[in-house]
Every structure is written in structure tokens, then in C-alpha cells.
C-alpha positions as a Markdown table, in Angstrom:
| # | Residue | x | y | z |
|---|---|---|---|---|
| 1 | Unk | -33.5 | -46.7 | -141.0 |
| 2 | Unk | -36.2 | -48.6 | -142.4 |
| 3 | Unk | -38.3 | -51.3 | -140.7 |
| 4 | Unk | -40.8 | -53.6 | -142.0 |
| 5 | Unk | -43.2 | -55.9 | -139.3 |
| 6 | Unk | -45.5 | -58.2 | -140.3 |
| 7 | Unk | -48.9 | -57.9 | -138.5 |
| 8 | Unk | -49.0 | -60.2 | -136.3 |
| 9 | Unk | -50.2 | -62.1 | -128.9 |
| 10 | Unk | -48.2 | -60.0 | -126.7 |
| 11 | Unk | -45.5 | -59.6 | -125.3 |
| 12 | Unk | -43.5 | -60.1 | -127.9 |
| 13 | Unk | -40.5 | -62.4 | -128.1 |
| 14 | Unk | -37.3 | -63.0 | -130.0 |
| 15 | Unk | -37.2 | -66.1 | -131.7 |
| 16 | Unk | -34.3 | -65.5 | -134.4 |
| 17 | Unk | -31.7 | -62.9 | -135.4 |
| 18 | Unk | -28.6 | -62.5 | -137.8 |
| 19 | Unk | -27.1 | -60.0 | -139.6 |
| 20 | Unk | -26.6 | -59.8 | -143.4 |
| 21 | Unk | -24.7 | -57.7 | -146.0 |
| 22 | Unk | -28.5 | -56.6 | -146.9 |
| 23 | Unk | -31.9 | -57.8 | -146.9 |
| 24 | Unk | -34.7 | -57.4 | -149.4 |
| 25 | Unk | -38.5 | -57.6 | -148.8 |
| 26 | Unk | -39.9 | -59.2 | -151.8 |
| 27 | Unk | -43.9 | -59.9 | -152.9 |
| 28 | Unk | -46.3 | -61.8 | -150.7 |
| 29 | Unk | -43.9 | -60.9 | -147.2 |
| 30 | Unk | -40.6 | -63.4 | -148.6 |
| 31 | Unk | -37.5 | -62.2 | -147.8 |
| 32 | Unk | -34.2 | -62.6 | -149.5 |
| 33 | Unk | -30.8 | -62.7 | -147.5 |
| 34 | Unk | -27.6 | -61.4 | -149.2 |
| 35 | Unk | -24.4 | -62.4 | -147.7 |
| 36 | Unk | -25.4 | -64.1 | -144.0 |
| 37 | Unk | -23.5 | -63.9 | -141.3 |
| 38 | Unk | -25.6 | -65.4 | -138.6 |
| 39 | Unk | -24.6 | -64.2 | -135.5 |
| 40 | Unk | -21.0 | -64.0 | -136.3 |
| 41 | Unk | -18.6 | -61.9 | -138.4 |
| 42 | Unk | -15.4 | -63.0 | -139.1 |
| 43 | Unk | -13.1 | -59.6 | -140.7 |
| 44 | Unk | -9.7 | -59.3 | -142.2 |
| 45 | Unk | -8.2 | -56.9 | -139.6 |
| 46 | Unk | -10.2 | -54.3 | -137.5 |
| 47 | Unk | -11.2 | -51.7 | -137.7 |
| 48 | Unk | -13.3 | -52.0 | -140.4 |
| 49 | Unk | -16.1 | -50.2 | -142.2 |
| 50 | Unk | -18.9 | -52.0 | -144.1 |
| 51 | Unk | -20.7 | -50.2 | -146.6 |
| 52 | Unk | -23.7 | -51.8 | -145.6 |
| 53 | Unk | -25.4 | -54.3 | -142.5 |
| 54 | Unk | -28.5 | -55.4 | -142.4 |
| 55 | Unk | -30.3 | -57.0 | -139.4 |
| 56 | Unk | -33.2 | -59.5 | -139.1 |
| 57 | Unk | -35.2 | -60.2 | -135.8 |
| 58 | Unk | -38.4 | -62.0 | -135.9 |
| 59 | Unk | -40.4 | -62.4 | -132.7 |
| 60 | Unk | -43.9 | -64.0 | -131.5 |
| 61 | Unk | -47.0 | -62.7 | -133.0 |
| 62 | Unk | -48.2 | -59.5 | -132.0 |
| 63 | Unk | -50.5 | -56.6 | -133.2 |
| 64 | Unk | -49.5 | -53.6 | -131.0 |
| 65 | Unk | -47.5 | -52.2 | -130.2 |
| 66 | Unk | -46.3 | -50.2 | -133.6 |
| 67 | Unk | -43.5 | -48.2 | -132.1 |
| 68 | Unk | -40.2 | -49.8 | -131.1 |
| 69 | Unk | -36.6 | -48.3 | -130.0 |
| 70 | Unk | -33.4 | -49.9 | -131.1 |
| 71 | Unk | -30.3 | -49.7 | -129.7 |
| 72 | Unk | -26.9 | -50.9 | -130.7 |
| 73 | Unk | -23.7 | -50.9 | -129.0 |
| 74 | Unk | -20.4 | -52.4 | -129.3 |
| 75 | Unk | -18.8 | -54.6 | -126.7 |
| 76 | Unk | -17.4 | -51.5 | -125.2 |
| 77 | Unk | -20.5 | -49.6 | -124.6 |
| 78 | Unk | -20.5 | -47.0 | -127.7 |
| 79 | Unk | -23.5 | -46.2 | -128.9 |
| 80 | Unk | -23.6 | -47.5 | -133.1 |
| 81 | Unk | -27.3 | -46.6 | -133.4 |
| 82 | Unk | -30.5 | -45.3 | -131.0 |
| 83 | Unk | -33.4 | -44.7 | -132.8 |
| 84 | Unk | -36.3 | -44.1 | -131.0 |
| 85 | Unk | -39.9 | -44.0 | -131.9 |
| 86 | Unk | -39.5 | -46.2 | -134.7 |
| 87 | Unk | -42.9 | -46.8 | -136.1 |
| 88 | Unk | -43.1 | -50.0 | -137.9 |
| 89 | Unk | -45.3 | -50.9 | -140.9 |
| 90 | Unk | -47.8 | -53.6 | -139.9 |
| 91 | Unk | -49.2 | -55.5 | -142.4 |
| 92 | Unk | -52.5 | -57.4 | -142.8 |
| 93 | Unk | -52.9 | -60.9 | -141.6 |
| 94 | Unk | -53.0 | -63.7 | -143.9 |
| 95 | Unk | -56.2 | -65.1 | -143.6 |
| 96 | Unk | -56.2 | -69.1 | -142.6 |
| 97 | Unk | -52.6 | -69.0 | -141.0 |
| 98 | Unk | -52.8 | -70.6 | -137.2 |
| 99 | Unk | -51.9 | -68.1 | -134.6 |
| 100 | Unk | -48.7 | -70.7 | -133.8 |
| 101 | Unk | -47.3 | -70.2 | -137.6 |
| 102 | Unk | -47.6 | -66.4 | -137.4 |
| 103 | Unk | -44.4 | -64.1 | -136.5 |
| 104 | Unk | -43.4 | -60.4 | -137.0 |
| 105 | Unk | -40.3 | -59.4 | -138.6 |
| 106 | Unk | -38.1 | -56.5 | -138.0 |
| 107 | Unk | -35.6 | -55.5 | -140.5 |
| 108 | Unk | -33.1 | -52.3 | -140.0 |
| 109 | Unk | -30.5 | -51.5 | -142.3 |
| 110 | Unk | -26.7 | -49.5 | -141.3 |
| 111 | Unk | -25.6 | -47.4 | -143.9 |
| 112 | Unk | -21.8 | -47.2 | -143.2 |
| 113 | Unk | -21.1 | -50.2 | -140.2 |
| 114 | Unk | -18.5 | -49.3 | -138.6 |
| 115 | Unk | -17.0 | -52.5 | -136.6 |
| 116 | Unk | -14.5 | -51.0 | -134.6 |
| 117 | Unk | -13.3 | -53.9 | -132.4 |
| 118 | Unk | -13.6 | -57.2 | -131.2 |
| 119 | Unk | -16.4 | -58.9 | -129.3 |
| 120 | Unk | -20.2 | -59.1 | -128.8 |
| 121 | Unk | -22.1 | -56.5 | -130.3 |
| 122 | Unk | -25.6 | -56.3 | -128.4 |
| 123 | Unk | -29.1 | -55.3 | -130.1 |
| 124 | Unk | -31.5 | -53.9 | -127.7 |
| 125 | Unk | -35.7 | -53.6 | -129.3 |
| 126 | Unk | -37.6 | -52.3 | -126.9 |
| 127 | Unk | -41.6 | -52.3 | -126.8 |
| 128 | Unk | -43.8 | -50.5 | -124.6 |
| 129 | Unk | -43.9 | -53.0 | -121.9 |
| 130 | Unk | -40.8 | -55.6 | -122.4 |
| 131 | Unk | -37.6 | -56.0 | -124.2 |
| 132 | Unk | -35.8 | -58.2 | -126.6 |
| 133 | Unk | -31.9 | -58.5 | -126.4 |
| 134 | Unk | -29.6 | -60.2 | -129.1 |
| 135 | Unk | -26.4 | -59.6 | -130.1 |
| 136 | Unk | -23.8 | -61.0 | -132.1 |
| 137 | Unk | -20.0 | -61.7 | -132.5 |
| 138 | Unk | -16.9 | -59.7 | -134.3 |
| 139 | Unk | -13.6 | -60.8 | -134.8 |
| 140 | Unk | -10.9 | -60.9 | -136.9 |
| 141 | Unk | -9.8 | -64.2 | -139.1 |
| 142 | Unk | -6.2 | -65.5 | -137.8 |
| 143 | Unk | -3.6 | -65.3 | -140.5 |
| 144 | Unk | -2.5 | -68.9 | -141.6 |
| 145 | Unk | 1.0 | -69.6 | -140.8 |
């Protein structure tokens, strides 16, 4: 799992998240989204297996702290991912950008997904001294009669 946060008042809060087919960190901090779900994934039939998911979250500015955990779990409870102690690359402030226009991104990557049924799907960072929950929606697409 790879995560990338840019440096940036605590405590930290969620302002967006989706989920992609993958997600590149290009120069200067910009990101590029491949295939963008949102916050819903419509399938064939399930189960299915993706080779890849990525997910965005981007949250208020802060500077500390530089360990998270991250949990994900399907609408039933299993447990898709728990990685613990995740320290997360912080870099340098852009000098001249307002405290206001500042965020930190975290970017984590699923190599297979596994989407084993229907429902919400729930993401769980947590930080030293708060949490930040979002989730997201699977189903299948109806077949057209």
C-alpha cells in the first residue's frame, strides 16, 4: 500500500473521497484519475474481482500527525484491508498558499479488489486523536429487459 499526503490545522477532516481504477501522482503534487467511480460502483454480476482500486481522501490541513491506520470493510463486516502504522510522506508547503486553500491527500491503492457483494463499503483513517469515516456503494447493473 502506498500513501502520499501533502503537508499540510488539526484535527484533520474529510472533505472528499472516491474511488478509481488507479491514481497517479504527477510533478508539482497534480493528480491524475483513471476510470472514476465516485462513490459508487456499478458491476456486471458479483462477485467480482478488480485487478486494481485506488482511493482518494483529502482532508483539512494538517502537519502531524504522519502515521494513520486504514481500515476497510464490506457491508457485511469482512475485513478487505487493516494496515496499521501507515506512515505517510509529507511534503513541503507551497510557499504563498492561504492556510484555507491548503489540504492533504491520501492515496491507497488494492492490488486485487475483491467486491464480493452488494452494499456500502466503509473506509475507516484513523489519526492519533480522531477519525475520518467514508464509504462507498457496490452493486450490480440490472439487465435490460
Amino acid at each position: 500500500m502506498t500513501a502520499y499526503i501533502q503537508a499540510l490545522p488539526t484535527p484533520p477532516r474529510l472533505n472528499n473521497f472516491g474511488v478509481c481504477d488507479d491514481i497517479r501522482l504527477e510533478q508539482l503534487g497534480k493528480f491524475t484519475f483513471i476510470g472514476y467511480y465516485g462513490r459508487s460502483i456499478r458491476v456486471a454480476t458479483l462477485p467480482t474481482v478488480f485487478p486494481k482500486l485506488s482511493f482518494f481522501a483529502s482532508f483539512s490541513y494538517f502537519s502531524e500527525p504522519e502515521v494513520v491506520s486504514v481500515r476497510l470493510t464490506s457491508p457485511s463486516g469482512v475485513s478487505l484491508l487493516a494496515a496499521d502504522n501507515v506512515r505517510l510522506m509529507i511534503a513541503p508547503e507551497f510557499p504563498g498558499t492561504p492556510l484555507e486553500f491548503r489540504e492533504n491527500i491520501l492515496v491507497f491503492h488494492i492490488v486485487p479488489m475483491p467486491l464480493n457483494e452488494p452494499g456500502e463499503y466503509r473506509v475507516l483513517v484513523e489519526f492519533a486523536e480522531t477519525r475520518a469515516l467514508a464509504s462507498f456503494f457496490v452493486g450490480s447493473i440490472e439487465p435490460l429487459r
